[in-house]
TILUM-867817 format. One line per 5 residues: number of its first residue (from 1); their letters; for each residue x, y, z of N, C-alpha, C, O, CB. Coordinates in nm, 4 decimals. Atoms other than C-alpha are relative to their C-alpha. Last residue first. Glycine has a CB too. Layout:
! TILUM-867817
NUM> a> X:Y:Z:X:Y:Z:X:Y:Z:X:Y:Z:X:Y:Z; ...
***
This chain:
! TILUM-867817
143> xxxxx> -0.0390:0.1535:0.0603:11.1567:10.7822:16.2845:-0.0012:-0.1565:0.0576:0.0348:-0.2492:-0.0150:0.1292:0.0101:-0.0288; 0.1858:0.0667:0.0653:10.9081:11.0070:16.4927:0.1211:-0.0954:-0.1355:0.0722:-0.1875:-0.2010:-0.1873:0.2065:-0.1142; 0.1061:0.0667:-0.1035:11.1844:11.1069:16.7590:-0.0738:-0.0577:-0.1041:-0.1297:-0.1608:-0.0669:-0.0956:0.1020:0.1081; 0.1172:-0.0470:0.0123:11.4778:11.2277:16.4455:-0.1110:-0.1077:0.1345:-0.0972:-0.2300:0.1358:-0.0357:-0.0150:-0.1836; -0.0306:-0.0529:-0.1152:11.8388:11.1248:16.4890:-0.1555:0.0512:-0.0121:-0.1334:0.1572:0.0465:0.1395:0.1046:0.0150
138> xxxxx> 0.0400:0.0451:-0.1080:11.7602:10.8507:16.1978:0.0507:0.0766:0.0768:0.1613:0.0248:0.0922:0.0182:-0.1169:0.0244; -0.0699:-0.0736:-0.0239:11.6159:11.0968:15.9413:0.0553:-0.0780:0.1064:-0.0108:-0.0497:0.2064:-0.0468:0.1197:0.0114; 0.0734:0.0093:-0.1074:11.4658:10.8575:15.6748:0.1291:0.1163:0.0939:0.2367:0.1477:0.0430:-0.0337:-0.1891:0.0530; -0.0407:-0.1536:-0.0245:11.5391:10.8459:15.3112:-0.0551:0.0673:0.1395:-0.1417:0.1548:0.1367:-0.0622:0.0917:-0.1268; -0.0923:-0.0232:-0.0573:11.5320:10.4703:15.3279:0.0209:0.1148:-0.0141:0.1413:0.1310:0.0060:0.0814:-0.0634:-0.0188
133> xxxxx> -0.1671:-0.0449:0.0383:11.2984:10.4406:15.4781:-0.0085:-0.0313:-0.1539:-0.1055:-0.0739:-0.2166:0.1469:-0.1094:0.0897; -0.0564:-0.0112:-0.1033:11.0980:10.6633:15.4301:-0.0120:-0.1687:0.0572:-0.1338:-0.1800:0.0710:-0.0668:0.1235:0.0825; 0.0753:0.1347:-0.1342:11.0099:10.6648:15.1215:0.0827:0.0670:0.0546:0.1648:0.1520:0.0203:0.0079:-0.2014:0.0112; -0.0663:0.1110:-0.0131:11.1216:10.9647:14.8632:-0.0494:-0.0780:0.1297:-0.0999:-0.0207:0.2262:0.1422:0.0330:-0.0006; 0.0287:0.0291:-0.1586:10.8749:11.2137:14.7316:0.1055:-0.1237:-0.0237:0.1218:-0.1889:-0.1269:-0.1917:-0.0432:0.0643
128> xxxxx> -0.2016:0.0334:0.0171:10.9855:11.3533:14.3439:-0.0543:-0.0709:0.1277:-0.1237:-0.1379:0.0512:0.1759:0.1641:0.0152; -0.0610:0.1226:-0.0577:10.5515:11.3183:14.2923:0.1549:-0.0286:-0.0358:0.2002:-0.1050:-0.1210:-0.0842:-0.1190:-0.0485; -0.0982:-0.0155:-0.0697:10.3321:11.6218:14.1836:0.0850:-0.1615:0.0761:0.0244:-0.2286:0.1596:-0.0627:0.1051:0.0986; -0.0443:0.0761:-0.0671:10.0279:11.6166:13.9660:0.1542:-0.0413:0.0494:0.2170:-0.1122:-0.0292:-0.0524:-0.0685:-0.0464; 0.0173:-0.0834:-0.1390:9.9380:11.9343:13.7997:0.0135:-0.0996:0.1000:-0.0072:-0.0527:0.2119:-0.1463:0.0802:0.0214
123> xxxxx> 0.0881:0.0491:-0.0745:9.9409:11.7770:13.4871:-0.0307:0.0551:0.1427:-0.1462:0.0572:0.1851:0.0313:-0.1175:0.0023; 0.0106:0.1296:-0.0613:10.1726:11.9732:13.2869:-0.1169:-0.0833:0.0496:-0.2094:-0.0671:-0.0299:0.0649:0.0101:0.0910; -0.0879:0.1149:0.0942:10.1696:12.3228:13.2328:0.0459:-0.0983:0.0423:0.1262:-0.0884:0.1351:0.1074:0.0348:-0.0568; -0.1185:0.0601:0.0028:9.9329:12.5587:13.4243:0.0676:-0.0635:-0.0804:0.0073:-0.0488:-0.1867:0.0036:-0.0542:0.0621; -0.0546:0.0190:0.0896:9.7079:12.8658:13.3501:0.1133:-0.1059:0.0886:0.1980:-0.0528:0.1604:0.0349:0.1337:-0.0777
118> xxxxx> -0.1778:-0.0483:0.0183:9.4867:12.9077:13.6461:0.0311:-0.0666:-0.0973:-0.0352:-0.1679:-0.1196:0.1188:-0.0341:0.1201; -0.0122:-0.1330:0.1550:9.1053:12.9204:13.5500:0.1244:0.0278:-0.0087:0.1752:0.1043:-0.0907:-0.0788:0.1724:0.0111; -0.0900:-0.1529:-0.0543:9.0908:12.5664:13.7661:-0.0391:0.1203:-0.1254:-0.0896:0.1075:-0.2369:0.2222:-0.0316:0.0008; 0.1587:-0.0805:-0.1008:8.8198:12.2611:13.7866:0.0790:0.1293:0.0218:0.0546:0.2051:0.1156:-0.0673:-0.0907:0.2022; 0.1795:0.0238:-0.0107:9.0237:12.0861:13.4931:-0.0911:0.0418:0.0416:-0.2017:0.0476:-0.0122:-0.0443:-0.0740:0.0398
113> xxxxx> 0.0743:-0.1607:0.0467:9.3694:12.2215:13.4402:-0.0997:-0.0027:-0.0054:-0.1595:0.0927:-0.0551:0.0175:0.0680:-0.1182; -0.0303:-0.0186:0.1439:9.5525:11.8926:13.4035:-0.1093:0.1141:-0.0308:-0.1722:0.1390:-0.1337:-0.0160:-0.1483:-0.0972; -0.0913:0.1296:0.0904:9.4596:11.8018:13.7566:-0.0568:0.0330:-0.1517:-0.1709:0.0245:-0.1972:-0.0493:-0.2021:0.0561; -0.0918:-0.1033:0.1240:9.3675:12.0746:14.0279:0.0453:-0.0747:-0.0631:0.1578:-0.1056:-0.0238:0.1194:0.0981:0.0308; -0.1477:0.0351:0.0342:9.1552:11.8268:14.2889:0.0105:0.0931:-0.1396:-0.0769:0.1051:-0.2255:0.0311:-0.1882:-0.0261
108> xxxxx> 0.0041:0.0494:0.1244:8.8261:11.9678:14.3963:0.1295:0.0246:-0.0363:0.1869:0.1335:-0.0369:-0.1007:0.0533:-0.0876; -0.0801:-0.0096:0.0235:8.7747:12.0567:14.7633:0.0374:-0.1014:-0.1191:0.0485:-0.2226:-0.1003:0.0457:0.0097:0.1005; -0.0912:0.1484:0.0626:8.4164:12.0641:14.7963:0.1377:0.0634:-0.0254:0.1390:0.1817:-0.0595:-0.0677:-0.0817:-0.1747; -0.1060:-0.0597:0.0385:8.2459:12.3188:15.0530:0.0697:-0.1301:-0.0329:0.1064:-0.2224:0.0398:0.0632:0.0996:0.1005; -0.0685:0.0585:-0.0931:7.8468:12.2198:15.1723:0.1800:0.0517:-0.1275:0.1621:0.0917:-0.2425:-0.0737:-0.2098:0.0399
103> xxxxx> -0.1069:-0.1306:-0.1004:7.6354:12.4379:15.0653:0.0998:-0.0775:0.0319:0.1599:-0.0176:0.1211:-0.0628:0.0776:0.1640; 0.0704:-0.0218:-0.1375:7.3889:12.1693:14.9025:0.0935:0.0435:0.0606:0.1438:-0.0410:0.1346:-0.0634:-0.1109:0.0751; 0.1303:-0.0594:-0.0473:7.4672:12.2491:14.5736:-0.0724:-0.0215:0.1084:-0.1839:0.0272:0.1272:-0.0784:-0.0169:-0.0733; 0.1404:0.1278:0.0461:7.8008:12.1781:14.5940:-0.1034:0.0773:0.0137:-0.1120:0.1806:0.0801:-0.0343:-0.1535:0.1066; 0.1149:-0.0139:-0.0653:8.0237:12.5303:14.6479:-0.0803:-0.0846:-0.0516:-0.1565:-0.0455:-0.1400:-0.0500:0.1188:0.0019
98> xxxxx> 0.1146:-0.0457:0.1045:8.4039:12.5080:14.4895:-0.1493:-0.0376:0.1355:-0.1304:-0.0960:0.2423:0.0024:-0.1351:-0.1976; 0.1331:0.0223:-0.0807:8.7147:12.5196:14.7040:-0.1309:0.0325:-0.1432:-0.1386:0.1166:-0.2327:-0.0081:0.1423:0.1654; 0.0723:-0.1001:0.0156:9.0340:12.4359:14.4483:-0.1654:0.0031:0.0328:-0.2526:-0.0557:-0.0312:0.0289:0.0262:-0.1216; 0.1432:-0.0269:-0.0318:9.2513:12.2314:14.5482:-0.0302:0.1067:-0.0501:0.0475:0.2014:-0.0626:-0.0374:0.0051:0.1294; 0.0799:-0.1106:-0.0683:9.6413:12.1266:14.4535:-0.1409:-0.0211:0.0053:-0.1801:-0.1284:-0.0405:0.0189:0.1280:-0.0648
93> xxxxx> 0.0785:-0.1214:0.0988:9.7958:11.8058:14.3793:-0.0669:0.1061:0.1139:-0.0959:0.0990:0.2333:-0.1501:-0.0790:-0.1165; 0.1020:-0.1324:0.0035:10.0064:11.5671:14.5478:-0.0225:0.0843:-0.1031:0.0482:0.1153:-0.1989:0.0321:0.0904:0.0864; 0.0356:-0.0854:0.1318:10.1120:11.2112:14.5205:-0.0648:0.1347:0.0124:-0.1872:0.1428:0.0014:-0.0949:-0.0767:-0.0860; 0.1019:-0.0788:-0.0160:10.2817:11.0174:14.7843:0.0278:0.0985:-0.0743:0.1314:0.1614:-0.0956:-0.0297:0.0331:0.1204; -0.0058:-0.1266:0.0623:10.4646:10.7354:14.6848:-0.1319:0.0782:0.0656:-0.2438:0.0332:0.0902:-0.0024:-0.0162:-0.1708
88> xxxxx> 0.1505:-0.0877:-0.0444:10.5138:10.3767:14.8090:0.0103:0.1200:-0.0284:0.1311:0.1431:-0.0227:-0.0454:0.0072:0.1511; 0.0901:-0.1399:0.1102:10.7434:10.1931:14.5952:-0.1061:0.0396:0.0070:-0.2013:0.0411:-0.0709:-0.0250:-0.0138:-0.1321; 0.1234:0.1108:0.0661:10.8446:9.9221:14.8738:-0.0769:0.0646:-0.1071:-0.1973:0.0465:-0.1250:-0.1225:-0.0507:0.1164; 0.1143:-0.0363:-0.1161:11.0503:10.2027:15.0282:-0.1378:-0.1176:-0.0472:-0.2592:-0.1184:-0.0268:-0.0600:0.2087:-0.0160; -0.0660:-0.1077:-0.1326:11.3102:10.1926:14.7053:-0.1427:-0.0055:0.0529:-0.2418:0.0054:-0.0194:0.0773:0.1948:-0.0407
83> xxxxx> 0.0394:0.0575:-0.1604:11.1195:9.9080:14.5268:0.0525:0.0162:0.0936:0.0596:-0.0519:0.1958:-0.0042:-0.1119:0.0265; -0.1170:-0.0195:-0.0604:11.0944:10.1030:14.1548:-0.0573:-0.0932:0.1438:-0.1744:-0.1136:0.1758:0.0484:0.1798:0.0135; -0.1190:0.0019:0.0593:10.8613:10.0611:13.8506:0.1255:0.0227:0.1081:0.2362:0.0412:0.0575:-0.0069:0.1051:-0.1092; -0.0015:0.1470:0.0533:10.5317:9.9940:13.9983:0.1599:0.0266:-0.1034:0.1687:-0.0411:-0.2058:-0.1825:-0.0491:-0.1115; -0.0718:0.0244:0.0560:10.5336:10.3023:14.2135:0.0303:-0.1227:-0.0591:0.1017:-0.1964:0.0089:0.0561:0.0377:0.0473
78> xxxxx> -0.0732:0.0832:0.0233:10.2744:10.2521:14.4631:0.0916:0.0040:-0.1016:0.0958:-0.1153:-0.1320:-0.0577:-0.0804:-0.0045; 0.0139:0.1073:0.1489:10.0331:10.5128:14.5471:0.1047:-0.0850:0.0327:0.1449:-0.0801:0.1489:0.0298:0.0733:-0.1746; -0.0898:0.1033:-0.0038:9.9159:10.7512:14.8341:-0.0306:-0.1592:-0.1255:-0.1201:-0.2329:-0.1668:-0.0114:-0.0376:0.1718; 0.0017:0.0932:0.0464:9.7134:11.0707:14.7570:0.1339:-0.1018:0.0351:0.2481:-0.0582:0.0212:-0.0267:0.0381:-0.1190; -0.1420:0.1257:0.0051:9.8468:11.3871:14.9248:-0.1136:-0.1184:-0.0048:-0.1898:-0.1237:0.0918:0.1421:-0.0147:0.1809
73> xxxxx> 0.0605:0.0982:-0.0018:9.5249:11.7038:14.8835:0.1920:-0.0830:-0.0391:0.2825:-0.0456:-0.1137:-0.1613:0.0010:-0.1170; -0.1106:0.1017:0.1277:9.6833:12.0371:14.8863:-0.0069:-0.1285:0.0685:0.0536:-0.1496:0.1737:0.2029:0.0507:-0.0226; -0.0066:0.1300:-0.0483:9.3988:12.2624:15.0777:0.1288:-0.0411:-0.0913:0.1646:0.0277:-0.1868:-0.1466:-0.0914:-0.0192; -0.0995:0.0969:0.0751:9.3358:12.6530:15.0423:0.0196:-0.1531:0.0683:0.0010:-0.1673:0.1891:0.1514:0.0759:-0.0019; 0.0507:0.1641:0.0889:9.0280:12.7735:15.1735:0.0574:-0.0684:-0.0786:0.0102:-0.1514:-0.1562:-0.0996:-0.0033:-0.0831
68> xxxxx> 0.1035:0.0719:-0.1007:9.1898:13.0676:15.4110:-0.0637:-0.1321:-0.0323:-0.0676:-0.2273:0.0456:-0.1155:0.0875:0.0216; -0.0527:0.0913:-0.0473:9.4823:13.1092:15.1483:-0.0788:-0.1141:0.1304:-0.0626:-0.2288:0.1720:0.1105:0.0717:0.0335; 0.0201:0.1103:0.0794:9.3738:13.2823:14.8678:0.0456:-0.1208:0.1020:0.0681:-0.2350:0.0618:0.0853:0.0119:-0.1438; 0.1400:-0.0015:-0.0065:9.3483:13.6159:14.9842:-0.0528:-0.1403:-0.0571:-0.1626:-0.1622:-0.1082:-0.0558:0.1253:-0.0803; 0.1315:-0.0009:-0.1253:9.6537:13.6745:15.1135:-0.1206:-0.0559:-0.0327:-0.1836:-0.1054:0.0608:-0.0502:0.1440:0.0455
63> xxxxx> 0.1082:-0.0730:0.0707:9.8290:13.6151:14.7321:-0.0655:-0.0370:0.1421:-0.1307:-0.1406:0.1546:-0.0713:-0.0552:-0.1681; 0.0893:0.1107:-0.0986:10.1762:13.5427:14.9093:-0.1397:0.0792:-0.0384:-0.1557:0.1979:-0.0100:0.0455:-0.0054:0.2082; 0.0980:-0.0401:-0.1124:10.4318:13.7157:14.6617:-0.0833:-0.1085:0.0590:-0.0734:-0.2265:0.0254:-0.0955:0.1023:-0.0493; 0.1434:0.0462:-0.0218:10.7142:13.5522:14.4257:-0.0726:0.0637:0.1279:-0.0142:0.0527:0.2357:0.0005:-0.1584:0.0161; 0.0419:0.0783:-0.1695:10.9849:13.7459:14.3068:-0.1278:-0.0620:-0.0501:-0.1981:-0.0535:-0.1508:-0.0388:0.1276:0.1665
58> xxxxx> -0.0260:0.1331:0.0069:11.0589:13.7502:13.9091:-0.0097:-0.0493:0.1407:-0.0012:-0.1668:0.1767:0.1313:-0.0279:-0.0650; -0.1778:0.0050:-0.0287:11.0689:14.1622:13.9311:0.0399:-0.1905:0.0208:0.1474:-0.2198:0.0731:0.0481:0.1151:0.2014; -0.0161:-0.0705:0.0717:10.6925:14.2022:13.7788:0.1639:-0.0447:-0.0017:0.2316:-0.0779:-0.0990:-0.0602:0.1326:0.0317; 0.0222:-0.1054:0.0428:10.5540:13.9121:14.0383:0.0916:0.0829:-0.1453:0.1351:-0.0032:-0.2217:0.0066:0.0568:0.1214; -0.1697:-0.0816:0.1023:10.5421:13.5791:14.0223:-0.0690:0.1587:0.0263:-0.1868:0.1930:0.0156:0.0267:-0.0546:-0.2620
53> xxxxx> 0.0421:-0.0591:0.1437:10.1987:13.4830:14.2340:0.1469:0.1062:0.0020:0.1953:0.2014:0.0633:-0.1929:0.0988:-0.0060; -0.1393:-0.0521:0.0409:10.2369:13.2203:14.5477:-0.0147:0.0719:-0.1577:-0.0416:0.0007:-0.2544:0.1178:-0.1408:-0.0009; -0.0012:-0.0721:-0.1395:9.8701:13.1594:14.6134:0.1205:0.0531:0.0480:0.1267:0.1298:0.1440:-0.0417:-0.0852:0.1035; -0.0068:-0.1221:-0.0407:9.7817:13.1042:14.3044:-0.0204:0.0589:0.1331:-0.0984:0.1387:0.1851:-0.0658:0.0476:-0.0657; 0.0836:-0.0180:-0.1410:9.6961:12.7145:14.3684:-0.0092:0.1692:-0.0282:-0.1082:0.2188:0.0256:0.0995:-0.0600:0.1767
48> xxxxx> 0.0694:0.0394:0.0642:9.9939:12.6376:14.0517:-0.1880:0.0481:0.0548:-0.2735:0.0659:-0.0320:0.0569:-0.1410:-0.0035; -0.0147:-0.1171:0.1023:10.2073:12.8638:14.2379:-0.1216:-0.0552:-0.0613:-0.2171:0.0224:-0.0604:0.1488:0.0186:-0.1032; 0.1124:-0.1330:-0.0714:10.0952:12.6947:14.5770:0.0417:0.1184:-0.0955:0.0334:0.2381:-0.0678:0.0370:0.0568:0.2020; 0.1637:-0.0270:0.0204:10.1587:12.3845:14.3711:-0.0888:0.0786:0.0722:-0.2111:0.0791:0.0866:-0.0657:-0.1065:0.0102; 0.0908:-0.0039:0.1201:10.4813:12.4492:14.2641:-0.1150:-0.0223:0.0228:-0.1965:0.0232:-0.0575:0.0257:-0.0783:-0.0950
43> xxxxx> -0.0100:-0.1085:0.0739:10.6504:12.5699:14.6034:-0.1063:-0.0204:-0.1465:-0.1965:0.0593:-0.1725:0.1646:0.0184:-0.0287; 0.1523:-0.0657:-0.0800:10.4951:12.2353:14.7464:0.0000:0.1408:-0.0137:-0.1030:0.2023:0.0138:-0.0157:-0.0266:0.1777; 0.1093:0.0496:0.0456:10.7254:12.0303:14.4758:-0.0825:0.0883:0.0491:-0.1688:0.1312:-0.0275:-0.0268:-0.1291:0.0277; 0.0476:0.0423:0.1499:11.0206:12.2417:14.4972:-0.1606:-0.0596:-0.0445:-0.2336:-0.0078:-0.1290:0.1009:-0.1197:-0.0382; 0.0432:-0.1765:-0.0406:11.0189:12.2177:14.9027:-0.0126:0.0870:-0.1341:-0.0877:0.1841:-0.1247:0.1408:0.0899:0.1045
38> xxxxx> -0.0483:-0.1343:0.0663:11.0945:11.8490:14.8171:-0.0591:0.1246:0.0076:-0.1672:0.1322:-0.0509:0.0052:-0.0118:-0.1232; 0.0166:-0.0824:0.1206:10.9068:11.6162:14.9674:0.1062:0.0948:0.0228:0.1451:0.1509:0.1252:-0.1443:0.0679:-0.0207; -0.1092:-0.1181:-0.0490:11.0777:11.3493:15.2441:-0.0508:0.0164:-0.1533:-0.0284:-0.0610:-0.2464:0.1998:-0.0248:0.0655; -0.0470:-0.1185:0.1792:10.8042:11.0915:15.2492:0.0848:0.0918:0.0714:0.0908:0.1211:0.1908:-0.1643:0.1258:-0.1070; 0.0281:-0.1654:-0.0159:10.7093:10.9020:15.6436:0.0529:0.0045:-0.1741:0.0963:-0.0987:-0.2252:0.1238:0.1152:0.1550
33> xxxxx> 0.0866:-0.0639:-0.1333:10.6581:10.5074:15.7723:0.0210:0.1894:-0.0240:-0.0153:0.2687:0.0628:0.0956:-0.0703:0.1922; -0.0512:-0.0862:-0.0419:10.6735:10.3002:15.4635:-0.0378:0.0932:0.1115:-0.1547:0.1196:0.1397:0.0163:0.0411:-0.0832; -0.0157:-0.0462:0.0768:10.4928:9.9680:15.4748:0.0761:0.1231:0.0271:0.1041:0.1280:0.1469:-0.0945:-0.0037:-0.0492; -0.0782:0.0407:0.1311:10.5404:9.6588:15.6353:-0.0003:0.1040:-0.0714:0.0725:0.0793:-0.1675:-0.0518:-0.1120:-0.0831; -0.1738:0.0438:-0.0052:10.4375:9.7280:15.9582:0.0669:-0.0048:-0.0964:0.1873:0.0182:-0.0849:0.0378:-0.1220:0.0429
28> xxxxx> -0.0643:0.0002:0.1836:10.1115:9.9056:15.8242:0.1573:-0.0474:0.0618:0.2609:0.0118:0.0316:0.0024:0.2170:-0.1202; 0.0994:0.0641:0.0865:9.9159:9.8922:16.1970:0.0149:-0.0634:-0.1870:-0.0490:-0.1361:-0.2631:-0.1025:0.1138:0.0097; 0.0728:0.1121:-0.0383:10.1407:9.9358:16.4473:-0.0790:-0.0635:-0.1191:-0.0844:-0.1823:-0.1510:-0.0906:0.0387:0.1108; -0.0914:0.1154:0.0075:10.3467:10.1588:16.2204:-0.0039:-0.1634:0.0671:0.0559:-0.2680:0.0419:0.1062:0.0583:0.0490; -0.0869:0.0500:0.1401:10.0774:10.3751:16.1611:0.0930:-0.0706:-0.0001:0.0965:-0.1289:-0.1085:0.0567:0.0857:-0.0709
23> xxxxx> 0.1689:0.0880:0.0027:9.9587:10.3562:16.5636:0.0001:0.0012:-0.1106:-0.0523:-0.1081:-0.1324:-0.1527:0.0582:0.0594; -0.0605:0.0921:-0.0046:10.3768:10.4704:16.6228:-0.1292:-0.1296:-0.0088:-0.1258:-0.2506:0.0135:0.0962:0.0180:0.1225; -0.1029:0.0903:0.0544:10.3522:10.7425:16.4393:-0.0266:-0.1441:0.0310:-0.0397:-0.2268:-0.0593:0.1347:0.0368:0.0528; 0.0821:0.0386:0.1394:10.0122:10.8661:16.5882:0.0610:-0.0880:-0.1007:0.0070:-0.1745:-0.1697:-0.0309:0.1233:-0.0805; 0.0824:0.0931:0.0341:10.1856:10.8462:16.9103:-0.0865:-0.0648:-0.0801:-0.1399:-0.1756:-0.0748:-0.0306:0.0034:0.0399
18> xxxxx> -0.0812:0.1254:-0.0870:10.4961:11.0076:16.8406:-0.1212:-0.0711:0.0348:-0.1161:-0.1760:-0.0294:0.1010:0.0452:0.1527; -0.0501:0.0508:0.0906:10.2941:11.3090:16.6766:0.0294:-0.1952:-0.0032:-0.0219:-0.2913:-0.0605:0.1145:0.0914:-0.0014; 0.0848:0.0564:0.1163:10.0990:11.3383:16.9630:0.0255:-0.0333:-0.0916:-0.0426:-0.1282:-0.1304:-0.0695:0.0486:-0.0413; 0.0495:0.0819:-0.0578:10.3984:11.3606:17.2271:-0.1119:-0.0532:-0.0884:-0.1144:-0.1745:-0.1095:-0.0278:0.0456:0.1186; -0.1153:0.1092:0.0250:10.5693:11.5908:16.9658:-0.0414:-0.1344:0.0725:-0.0047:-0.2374:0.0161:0.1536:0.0533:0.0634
13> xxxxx> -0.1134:0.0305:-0.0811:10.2803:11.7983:17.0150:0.0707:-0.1142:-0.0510:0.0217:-0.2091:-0.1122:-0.0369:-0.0227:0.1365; -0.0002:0.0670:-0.0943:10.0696:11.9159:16.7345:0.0796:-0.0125:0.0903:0.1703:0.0691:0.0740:-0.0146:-0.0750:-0.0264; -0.1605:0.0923:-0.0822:10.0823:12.1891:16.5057:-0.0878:-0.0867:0.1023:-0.1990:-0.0551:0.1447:0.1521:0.1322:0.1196; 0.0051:0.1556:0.0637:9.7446:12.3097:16.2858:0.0820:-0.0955:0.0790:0.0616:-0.2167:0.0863:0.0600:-0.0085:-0.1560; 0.1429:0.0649:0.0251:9.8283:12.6641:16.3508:0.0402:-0.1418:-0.0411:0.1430:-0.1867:-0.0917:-0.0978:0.0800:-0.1253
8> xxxxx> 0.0240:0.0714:-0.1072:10.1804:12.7067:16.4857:-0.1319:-0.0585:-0.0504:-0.1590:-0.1773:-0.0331:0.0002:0.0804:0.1348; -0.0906:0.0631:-0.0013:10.3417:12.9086:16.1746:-0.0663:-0.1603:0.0963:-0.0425:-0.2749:0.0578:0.1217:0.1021:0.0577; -0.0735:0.0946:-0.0602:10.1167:13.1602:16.2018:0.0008:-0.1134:-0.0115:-0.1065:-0.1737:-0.0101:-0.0047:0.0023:0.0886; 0.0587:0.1182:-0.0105:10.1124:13.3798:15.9355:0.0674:-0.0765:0.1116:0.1875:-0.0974:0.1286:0.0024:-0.0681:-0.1268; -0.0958:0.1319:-0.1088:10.2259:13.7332:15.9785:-0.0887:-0.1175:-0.0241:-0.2090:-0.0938:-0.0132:0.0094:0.0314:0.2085
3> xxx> 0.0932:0.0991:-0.0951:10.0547:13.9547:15.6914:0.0918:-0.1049:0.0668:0.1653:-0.1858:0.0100:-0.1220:-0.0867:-0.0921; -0.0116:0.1697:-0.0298:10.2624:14.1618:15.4800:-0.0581:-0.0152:0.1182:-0.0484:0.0636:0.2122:0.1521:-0.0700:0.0116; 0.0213:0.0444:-0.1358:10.1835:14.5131:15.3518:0.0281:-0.1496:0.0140:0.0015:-0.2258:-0.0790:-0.1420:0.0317:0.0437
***
């Protein structure tokens, strides 16, 4: 069976976008104004997340049941070895919901296999991202 996801949840208007843009760029003039990830990177950490699960024939499925309390936490860093975009970087990792003891719902970073039972390899920390600029779209409204 497959489940329709929509697509729209979470969306904003282009009118909201465009103003949130332009109250980050009011405020961080100097620093990069968007990332262009790789569809690679956010494929691996909704494998890493099991929420994309290989199947038998080397597809990948959508594990339904894993997706209502899914998160993928973006950290922002600096690249001290490069000064494409002023070597700003955004760093992602996956989540995994766990239950504090006062009920309340923690989203606990997936790094080097620590708060997970999934089998990964590596660190579980994610970062090809390119600044913006200069990997920027200029026919794009929110550049």
């Amino acid at each position: 069976p497959t489940t329709m996801i929509d697509i729209k949840t979470n969306t904003i208007s282009l009118t909201e976008a465009e103003a949130w843009v332009a109250k980050w760029r009011s405020t961080h003039k100097n620093d990069c104004k968007a990332f262009l990830i790789p569809a690679q990177d956010l494929v691996s950490v909704l494998i890493e997340m099991n929420i994309l699960v290989q199947q038998k024939d080397g597809t990948y499925a959508l594990n339904e049941g894993t997706i209502s309390n899914a998160g993928v936490r973006a950290y922002m860093g600096i690249d001290t070895k490069t000064i494409e975009g002023g070597g700003e970087k955004l760093i992602i990792v996956g989540t995994k919901t766990e239950t504090a003891p006062d009920g309340k719902t923690v989203y606990r970073d997936i790094i080097n296999n620590s708060v997970s039972d999934i089998a990964t390899e590596g660190s579980g920390i994610y970062d090809f991202t390119r600044p913006c600029p200069p990997a920027c779209d200029p026919n794009s409204p929110l550049s």
